[in-house]
C-alpha positions as CSV (number, residue, x, y, z in Angstrom):
1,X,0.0,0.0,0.0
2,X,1.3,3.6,-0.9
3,X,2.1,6.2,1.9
4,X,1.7,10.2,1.6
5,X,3.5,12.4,3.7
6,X,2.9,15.8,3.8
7,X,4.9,18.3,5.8
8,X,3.1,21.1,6.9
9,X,4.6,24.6,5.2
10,X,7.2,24.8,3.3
11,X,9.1,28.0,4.8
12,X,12.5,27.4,7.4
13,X,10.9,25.1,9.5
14,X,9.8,22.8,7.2
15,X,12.6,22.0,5.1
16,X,14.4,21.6,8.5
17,X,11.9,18.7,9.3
18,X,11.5,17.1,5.7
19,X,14.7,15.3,5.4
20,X,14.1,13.8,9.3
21,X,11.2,12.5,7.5
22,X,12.8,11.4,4.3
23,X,15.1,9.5,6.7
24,X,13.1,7.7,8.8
25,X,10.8,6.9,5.5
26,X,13.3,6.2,2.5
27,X,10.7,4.4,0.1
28,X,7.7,7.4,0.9
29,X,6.3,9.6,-1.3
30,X,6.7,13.4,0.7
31,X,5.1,16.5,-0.2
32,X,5.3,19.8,1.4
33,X,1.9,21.4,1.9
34,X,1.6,24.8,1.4
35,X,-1.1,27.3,0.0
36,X,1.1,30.3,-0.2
37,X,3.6,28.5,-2.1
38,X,2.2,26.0,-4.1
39,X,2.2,24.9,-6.8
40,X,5.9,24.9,-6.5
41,X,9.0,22.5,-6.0
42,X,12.2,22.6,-3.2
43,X,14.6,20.5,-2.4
44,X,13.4,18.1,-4.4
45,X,9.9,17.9,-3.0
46,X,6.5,19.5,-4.8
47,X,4.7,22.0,-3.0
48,X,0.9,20.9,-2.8
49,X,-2.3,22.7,-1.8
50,X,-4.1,21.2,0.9
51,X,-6.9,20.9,-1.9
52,X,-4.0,19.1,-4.3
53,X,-3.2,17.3,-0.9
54,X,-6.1,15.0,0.0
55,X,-7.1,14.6,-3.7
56,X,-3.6,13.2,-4.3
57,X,-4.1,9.2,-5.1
58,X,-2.3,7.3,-2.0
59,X,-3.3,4.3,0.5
60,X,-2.4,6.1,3.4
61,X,-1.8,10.2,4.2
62,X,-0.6,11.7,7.2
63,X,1.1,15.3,7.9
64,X,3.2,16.7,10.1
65,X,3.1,20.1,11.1
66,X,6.4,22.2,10.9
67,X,4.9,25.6,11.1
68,X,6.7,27.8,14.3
69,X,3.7,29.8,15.3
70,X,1.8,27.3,17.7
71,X,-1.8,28.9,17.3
72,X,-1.5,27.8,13.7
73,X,-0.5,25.0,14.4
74,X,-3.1,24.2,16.2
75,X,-5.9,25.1,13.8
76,X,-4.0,22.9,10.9
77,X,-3.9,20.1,13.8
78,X,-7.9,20.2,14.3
79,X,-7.9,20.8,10.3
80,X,-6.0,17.3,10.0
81,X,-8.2,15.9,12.5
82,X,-11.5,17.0,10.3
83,X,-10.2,15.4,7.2
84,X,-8.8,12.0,9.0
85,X,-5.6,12.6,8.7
86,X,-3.3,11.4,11.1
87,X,-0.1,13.9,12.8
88,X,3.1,11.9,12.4
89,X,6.1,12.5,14.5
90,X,9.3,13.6,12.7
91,X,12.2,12.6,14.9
92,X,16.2,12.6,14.2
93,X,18.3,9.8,14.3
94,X,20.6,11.5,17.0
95,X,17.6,12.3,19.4
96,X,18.1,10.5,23.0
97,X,14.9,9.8,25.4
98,X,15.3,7.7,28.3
99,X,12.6,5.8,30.7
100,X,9.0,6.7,30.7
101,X,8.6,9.5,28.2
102,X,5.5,10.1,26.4
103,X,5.1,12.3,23.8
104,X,1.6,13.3,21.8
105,X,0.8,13.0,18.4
106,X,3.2,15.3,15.7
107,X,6.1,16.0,17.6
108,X,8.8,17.2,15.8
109,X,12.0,16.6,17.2
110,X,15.2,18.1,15.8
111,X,19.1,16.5,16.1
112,X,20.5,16.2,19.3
113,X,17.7,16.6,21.5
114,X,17.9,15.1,24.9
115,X,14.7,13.8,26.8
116,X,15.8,12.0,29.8
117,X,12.9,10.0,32.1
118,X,9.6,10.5,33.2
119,X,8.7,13.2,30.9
120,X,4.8,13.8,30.0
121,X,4.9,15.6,26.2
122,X,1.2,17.2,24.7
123,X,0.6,17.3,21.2
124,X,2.6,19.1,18.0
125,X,5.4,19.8,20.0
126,X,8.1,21.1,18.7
127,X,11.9,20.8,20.2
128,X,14.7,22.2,18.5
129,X,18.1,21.6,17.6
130,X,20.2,20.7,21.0
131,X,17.2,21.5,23.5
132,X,16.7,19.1,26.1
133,X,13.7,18.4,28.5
134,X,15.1,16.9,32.1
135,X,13.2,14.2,34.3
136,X,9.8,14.4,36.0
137,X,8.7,17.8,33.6
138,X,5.0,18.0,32.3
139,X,5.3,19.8,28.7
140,X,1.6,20.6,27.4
141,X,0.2,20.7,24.1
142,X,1.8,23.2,21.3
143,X,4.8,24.0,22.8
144,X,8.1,25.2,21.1
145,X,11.5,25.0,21.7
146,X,14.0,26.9,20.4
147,X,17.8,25.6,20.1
148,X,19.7,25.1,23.1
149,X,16.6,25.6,25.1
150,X,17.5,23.8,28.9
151,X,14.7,22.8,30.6
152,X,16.1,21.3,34.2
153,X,13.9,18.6,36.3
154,X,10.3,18.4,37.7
155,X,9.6,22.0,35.3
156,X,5.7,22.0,34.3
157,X,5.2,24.4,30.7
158,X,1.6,25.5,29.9
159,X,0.3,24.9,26.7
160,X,1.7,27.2,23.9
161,X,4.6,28.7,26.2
162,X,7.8,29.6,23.8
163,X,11.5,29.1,25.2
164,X,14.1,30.9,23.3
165,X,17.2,30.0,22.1
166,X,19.7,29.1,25.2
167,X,17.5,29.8,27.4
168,X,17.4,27.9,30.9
169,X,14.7,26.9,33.1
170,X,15.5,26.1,36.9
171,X,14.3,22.8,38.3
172,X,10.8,23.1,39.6
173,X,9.6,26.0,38.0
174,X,5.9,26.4,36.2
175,X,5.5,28.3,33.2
176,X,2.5,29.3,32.1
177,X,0.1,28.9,29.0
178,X,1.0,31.2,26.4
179,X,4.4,32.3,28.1
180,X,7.8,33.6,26.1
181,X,11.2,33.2,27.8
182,X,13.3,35.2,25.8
183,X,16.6,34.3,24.4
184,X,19.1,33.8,26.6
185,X,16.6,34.2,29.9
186,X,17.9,32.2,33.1
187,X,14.6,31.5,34.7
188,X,14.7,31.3,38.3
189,X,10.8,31.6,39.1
190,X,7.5,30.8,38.0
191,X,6.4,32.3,34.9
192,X,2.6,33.6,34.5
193,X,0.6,32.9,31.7
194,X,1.3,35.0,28.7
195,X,3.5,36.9,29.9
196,X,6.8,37.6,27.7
197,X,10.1,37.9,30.6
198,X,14.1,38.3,29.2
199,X,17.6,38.7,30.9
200,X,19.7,37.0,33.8
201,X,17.4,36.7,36.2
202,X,14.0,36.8,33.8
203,X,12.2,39.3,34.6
204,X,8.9,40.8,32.8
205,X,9.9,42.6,29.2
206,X,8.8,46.3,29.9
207,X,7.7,47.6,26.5
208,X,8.8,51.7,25.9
């Protein structure tokens, strides 16, 4: 039976993911999906339409969704979901996980991340090149990591939250839903929802 994969945009983020995928599924068909950009052709992939997508002949479909704003990714996830289409996870060879981790549907997970044991992972979440999640943290749905993000033990992030690039998260801090730790933040408290905080401590970003 034939397989269609379909990665989910066609910008940065997905042509990071696509050759995870073409590793992990050498004799696949994959597409990029992408309305803005299709039709079109990179890296030797064709850009399809959603439309173009499901009408496309194939046994079996699924997407993943490598798009960095996690409200979209979100609305493409229930999107999926409506047409049947199952979220596969896109995973590197080099990633390491350890005892008792799961992870929702759609994760994309770039080289060299680290999850260690007794980790809890929603769905569509995204972790970046060298990020790492430590033991006994609760990540929720739609969450992104950006490279080098450090996450130490027994941390709890809300669904949505953001870490930046190198940032670090003390052991046994909450962050909330909709929170963004800024590059380079060393946070050494709880974070509330939706709230943006930068610098060494973190504190809240005061806008001028």
């Amino acid at each position: 039976m034939s397989r269609l994969i379909g990665v989910y945009g066609a910008a940065g983020c997905g042509r990071g993911i696509m050759p995870l995928l073409r590793a992990q599924y050498p004799a696949t068909e994959l597409v990029f999906i992408d309305d803005g950009q299709a039709p079109g052709y990179v890296n030797g992939h064709d850009i399809l339409t959603w439309t173009d997508f499901l009408e496309r002949q194939s046994g079996e479909k699924a997407v993943s969704i490598a798009i960095a704003a996690s409200k979209t990714r979100q609305n493409l996830a229930e999107k999926c979901s409506a047409a049947k289409i199952p979220l596969i996870e896109a995973r590197a060879a080099s990633v390491v996980q350890m005892d008792e981790v799961a992870i929702g549907d759609g994760a994309c997970l770039s080289p060299f991340v680290t999850l260690t044991s007794n980790i809890r992972i929603g769905r569509c979440f995204h972790a970046n090149l060298y990020s790492y999640v430590e033991h006994d943290c609760i990540i929720g749905d739609f969450v992104t990591f950006a490279p080098g993000a450090k996450v130490n033990g027994d941390v709890t992030v809300g669904d949505h939250a953001y870490i930046g690039s190198g940032a670090v998260l003390r052991q046994g801090n909450t962050i909330g839903a909709g929170a963004i730790i800024g590059m380079g933040a060393v946070v050494t408290r709880d974070v509330p929802p939706n709230v943006t905080v930068v610098g060494n401590p973190a504190k809240p970003l005061i806008k001028d």
